[in-house]
C-alpha positions in Angstrom: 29.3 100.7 122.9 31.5 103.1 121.0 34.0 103.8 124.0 34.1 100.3 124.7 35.3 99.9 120.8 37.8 102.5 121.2 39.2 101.1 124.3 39.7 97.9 123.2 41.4 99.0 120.0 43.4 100.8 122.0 44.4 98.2 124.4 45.3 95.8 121.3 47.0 98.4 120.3 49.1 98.8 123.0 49.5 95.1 123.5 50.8 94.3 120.1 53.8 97.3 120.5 54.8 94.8 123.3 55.2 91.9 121.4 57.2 93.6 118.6 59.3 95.3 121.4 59.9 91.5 123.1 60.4 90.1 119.6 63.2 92.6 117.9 65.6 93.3 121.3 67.6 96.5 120.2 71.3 96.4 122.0 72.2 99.6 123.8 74.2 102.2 122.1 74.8 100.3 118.9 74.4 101.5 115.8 72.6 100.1 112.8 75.9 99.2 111.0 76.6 97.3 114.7 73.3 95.6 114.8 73.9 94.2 111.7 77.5 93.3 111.9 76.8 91.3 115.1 74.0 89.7 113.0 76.6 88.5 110.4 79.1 87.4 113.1 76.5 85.1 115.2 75.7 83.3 112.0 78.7 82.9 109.9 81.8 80.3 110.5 84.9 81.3 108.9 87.6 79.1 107.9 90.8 79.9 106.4 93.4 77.1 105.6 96.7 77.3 103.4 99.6 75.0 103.0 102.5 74.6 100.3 101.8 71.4 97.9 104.1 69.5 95.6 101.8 70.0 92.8 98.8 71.9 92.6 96.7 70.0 90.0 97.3 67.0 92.1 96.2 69.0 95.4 93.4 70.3 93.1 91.9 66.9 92.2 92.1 65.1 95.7 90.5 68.7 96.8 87.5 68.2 94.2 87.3 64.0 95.3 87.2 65.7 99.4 83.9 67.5 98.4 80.8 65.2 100.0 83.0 64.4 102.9 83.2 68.3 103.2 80.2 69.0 102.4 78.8 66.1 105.0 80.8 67.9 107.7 79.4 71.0 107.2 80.9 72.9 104.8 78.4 75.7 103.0 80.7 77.4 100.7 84.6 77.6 99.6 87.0 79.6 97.5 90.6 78.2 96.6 93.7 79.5 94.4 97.5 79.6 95.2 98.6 83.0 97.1 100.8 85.6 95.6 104.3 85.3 96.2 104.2 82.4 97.6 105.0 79.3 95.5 103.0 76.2 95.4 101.2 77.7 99.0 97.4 77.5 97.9 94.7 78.2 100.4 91.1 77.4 101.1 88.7 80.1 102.3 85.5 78.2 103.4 82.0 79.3 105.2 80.8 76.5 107.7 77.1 75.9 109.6 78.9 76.5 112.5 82.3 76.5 114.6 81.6 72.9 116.2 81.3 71.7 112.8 84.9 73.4 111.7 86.6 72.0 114.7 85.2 68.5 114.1 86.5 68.4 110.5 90.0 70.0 111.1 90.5 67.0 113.3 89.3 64.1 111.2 91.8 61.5 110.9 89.9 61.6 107.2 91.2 64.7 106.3 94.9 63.9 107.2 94.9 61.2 105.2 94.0 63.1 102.3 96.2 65.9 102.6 99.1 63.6 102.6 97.4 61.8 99.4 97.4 65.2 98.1 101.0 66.0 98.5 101.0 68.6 101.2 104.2 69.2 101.9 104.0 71.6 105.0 102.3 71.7 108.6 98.9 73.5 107.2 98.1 76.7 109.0 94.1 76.6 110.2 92.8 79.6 110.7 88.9 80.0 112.4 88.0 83.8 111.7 85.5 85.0 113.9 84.8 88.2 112.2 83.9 91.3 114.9 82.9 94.4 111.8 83.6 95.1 108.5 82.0 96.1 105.5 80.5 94.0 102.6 83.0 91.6 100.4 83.1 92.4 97.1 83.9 90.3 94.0 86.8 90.8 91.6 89.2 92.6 94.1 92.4 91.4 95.4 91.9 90.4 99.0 94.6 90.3 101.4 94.9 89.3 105.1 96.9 90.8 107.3 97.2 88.9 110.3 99.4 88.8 113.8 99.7 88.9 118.1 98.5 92.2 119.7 99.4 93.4 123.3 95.9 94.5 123.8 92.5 94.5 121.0 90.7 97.7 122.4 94.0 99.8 122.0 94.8 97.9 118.6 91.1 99.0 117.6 91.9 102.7 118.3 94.4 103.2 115.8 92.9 101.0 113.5 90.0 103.2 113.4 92.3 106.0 113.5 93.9 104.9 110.3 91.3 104.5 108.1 91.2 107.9 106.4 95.0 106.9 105.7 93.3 103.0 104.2 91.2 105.2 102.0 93.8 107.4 100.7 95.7 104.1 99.6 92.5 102.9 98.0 91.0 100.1 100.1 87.8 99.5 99.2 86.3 97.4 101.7 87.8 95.6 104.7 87.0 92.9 107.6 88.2 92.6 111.3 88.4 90.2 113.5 89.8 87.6 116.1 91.6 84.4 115.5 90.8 81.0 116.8 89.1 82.3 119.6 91.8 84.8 120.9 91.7 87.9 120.8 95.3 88.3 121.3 95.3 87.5 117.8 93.7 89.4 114.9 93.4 89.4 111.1 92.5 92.1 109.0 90.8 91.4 105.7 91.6 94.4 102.9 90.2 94.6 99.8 91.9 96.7 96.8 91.1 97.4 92.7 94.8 96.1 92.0 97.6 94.3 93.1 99.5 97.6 92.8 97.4 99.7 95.3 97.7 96.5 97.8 101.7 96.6 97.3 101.8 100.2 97.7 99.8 99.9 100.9 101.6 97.0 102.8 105.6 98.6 101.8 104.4 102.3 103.0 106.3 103.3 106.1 102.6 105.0 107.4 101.5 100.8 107.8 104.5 100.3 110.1 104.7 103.2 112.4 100.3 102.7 113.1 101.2 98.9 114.0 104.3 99.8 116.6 101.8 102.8 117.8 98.8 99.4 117.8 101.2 97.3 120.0 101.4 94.7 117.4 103.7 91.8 118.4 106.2 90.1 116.6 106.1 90.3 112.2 103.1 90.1 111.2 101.6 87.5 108.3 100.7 89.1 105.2 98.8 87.0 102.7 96.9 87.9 99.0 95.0 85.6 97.7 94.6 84.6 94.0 91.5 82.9 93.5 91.1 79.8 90.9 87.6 78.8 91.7 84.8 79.5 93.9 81.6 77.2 95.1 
């Protein structure tokens, strides 16, 4: 009676190691940090969308009036302000349920119209950010996005990863990479900094320029900051 205990302990045993192993897939040869980063990627929609406005309390109020119809499209979070050195250019950073839902509200004759009630006074610039790694985004840092065409990502990736003891030596203190609207011809980088004067130091340092013609970065690349208002 007691072996047949024992066996059947064992066998349950046994059988419940299977269901955990078929429940929590591991990919091969990734890392923790990986695991998780590909976590965050599958589940978060990225949005980033900035334009130049006549006036920005005007903007601002038509924004706040937008928020159920962004909300009903799918909208989960935001952050808005004007970017830095760029007059009356403000930009919306937003977290969707999911891509479909981005798409379908970037095309809404809706949203058009309201723009244009808003006084935009450019062609916005809609940027879907499918982030690829990166570490966590802190608050109360200047953020700034680097963005631009690449001959090839994996080569880009080398000397990105190659560069970062130079990041640290400038003082980044976290970062974000990743593709841009679905090509990964294009990519953005996401740096953050403790002041505006360690990001300017950063971005005007020959070192940043020779690592990007060494990357096989194409064209000039777009370099944003953004100075946040508000947040919800």
């Amino acid at each position: 009676m007691r072996m047949k205990t024992t066996t059947l302990s064992i066998l349950t045993l046994l059988f419940s190691m299977v269901l955990i192993a078929w429940k929590s897939p591991v990919l091969k040869g990734a890392s923790t940090n990986e695991l998780e980063n590909t976590a965050s990627t599958q589940t978060t929609a990225k949005s980033l969308i900035y334009h130049k406005v006549n006036d920005y309390d005007l903007w601002k109020k038509a924004f706040d009036e937008f928020q159920p119809v962004r909300e009903s499209s799918g909208e989960l979070s935001y952050e808005v302000g004007l970017l830095e050195d760029k007059p009356n250019t403000v930009y919306v950073l937003s977290t969707w349920k999911s891509k479909d839902h981005y798409n379908k509200f970037k095309e809404t004759s809706v949203l058009k119209d309201k723009m244009n009630e808003a006084g935009v006074s450019e062609a916005p610039t809609f940027l879907y950010l499918n982030q690829l790694e990166g570490s966590k985004y802190l608050e109360n840092k200047i953020t700034g996005v680097i963005y631009h065409e690449v001959e090839d990502y994996d080569k880009w990736k080398r000397v990105f990863d190659d560069f970062e003891r130079t990041r640290k030596e400038f003082k980044e203190v976290s970062y974000e990479v990743g593709t841009i609207n679905g090509s990964t011809k294009w990519i953005y980088v996401m740096n953050q900094w403790d002041s505006l004067e360690d990001y300017k130091t950063f971005v005007e340092d020959a070192k940043l320029k020779e690592a990007m013609n060494r990357a096989g970065v194409i064209g000039k690349p777009v370099f944003l900051v953004f100075n946040p208002k508000e947040k919800g």
